[in-house]
Backbone as numpy.savetxt, mean C-alpha at the origin, in Angstrom:
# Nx Ny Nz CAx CAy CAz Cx Cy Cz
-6.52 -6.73 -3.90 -7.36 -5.55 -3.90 -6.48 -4.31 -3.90
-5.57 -3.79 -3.30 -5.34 -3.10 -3.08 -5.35 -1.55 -2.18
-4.54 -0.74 -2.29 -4.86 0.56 -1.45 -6.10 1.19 -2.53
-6.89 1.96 -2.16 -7.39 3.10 -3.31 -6.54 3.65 -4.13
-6.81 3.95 -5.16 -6.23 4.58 -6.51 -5.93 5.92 -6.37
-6.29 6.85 -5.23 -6.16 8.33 -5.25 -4.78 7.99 -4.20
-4.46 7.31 -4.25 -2.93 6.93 -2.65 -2.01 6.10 -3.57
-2.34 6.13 -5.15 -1.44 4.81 -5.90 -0.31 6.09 -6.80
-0.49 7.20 -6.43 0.75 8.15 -6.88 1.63 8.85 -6.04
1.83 7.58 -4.76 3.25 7.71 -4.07 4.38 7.13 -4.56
5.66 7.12 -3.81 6.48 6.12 -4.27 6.47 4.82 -4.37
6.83 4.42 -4.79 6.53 2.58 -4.72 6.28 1.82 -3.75
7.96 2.08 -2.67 7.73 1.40 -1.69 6.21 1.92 -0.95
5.99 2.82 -0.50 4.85 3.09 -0.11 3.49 2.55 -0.54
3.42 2.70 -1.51 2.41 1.92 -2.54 2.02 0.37 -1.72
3.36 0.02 -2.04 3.52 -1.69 -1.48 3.21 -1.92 -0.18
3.56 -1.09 0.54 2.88 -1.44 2.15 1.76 -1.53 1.97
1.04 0.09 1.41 -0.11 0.39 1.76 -1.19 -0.95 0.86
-0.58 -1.33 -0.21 -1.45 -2.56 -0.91 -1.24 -3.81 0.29
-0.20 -4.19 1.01 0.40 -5.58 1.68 -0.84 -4.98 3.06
-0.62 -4.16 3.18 -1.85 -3.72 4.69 -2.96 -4.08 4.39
-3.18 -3.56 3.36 -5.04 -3.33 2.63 -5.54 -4.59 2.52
-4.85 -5.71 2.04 -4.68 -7.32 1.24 -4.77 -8.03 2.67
-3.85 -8.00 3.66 -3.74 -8.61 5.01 -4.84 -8.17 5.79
-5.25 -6.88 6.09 -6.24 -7.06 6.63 -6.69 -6.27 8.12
-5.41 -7.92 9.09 -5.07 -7.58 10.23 -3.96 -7.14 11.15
-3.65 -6.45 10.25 -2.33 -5.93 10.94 -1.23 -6.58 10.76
0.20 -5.98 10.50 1.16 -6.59 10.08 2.49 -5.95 11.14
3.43 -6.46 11.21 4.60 -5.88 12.06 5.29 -5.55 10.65
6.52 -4.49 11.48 7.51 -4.27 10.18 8.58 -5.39 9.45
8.88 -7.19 10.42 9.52 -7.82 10.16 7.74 -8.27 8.99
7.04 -8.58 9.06 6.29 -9.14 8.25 6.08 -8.25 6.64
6.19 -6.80 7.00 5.98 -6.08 5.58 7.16 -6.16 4.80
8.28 -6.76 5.86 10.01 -7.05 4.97 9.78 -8.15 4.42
9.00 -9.21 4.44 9.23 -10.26 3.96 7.86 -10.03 2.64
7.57 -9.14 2.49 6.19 -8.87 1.33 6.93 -7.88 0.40
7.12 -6.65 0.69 7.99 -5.78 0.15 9.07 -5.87 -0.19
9.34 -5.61 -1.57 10.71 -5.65 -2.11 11.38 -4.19 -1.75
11.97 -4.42 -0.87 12.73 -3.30 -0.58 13.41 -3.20 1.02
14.77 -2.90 0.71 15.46 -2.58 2.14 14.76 -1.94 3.60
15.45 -2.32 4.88 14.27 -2.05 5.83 14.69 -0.41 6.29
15.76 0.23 5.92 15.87 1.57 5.76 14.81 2.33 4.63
14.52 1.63 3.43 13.52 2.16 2.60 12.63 2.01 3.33
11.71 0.92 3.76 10.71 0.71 4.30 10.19 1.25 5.53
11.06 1.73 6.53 10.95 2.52 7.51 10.97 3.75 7.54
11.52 4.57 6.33 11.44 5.36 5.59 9.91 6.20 5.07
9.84 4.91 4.55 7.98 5.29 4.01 7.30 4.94 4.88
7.16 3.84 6.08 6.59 4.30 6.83 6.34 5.51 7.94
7.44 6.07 7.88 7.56 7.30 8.65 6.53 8.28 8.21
6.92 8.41 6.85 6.44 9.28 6.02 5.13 8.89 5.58
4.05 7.75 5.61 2.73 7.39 5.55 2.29 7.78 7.10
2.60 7.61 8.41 2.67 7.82 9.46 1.83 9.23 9.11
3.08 10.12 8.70 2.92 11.59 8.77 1.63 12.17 7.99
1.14 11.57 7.38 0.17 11.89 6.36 -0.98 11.17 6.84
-0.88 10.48 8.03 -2.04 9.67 8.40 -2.24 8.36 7.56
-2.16 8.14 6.86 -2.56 6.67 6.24 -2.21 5.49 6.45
-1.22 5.15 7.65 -1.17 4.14 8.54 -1.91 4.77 10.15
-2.43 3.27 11.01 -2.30 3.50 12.30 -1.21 2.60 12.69
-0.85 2.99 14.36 0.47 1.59 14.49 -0.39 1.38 15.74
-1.04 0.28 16.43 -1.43 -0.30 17.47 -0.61 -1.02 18.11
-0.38 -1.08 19.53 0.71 -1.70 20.62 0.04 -2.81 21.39
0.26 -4.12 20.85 -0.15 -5.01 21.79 0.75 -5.70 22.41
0.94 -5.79 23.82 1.94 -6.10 24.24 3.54 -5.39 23.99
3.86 -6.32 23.83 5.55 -5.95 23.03 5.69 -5.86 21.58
4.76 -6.25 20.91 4.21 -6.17 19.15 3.83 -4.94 19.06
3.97 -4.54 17.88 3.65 -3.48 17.54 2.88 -3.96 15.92
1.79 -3.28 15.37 1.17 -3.79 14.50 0.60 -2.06 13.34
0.87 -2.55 12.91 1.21 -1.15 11.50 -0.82 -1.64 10.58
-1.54 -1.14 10.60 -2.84 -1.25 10.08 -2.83 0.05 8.96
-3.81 0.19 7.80 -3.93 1.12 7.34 -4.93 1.81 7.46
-5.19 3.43 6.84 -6.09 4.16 7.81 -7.31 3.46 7.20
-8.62 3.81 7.55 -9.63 3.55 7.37 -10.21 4.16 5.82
-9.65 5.36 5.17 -9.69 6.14 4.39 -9.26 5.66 3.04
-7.87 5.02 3.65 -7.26 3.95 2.29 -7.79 2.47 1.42
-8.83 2.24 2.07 -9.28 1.07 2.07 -10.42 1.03 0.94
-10.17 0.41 -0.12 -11.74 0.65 -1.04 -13.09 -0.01 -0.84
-13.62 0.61 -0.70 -14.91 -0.15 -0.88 -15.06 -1.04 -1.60
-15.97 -2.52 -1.14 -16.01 -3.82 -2.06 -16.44 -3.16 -3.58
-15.64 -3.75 -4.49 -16.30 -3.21 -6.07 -15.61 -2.51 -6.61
-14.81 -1.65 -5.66 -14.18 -0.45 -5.94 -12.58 -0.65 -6.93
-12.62 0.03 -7.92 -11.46 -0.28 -8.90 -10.37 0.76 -7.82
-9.23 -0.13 -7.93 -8.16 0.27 -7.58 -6.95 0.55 -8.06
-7.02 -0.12 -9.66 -5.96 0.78 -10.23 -6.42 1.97 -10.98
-5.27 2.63 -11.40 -5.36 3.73 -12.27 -5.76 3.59 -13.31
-6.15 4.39 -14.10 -6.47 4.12 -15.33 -6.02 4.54 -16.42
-6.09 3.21 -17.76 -4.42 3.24 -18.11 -4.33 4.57 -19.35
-3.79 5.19 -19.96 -3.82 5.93 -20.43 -4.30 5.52 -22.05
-4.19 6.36 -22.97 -4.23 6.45 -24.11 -3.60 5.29 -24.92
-2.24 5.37 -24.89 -0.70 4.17 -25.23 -1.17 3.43 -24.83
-1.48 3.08 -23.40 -1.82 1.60 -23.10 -3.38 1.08 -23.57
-3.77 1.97 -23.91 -5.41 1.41 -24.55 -5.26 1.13 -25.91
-3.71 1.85 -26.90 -3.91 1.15 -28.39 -2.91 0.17 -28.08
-1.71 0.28 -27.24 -0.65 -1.54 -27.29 -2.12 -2.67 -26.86
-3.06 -2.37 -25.89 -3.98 -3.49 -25.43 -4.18 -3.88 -26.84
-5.15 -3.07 -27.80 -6.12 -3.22 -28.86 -4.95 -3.80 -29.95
-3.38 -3.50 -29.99 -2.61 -4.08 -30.75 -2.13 -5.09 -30.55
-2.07 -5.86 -29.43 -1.89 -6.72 -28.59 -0.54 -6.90 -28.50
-0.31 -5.95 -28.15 1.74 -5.30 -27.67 2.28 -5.34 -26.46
């Protein structure tokens, strides 16, 4: 499924959490979004900082876990298209079959 499509023109790594959150569900730690995400845990802590800041993660403390959820905002509604939509080029390579 993915994050919503209005949150799919961040950077990548970001992108990728916010889709690995959205997809999981119930909460993920940061050793679990390393093993989903292609990307170093300096990148990844990185963008989470920076999703943090913008609100579009929560981080909940249970116990000694810590659990990274996404906001409520990011989340599409069942039905809801989540990618972008593809441009012009990619609508004649489809029809050319390129």
């Amino acid at each position: 499924m993915g994050a919503k499509r209005e949150f799919r023109n961040r950077p990548a790594v970001e992108v990728d959490i916010l889709d690995a959150l959205v997809d999981r569900g119930d909460g993920m730690t940061v050793l679990e979004l390393r093993s989903v995400v292609d990307a170093d845990i300096d990148r990844i802590e990185g963008a989470l900082a920076d999703l943090k800041d913008d609100q579009l993660i929560t981080i909940e403390e249970h116990g000694t876990r810590l659990e990274i959820h996404p906001a409520q905002r990011v989340i599409p509604e069942p039905g809801e298209r989540t990618e972008p939509d593809s441009g012009l080029i990619d609508a004649v390579r489809e029809r050319l079959g390129l």
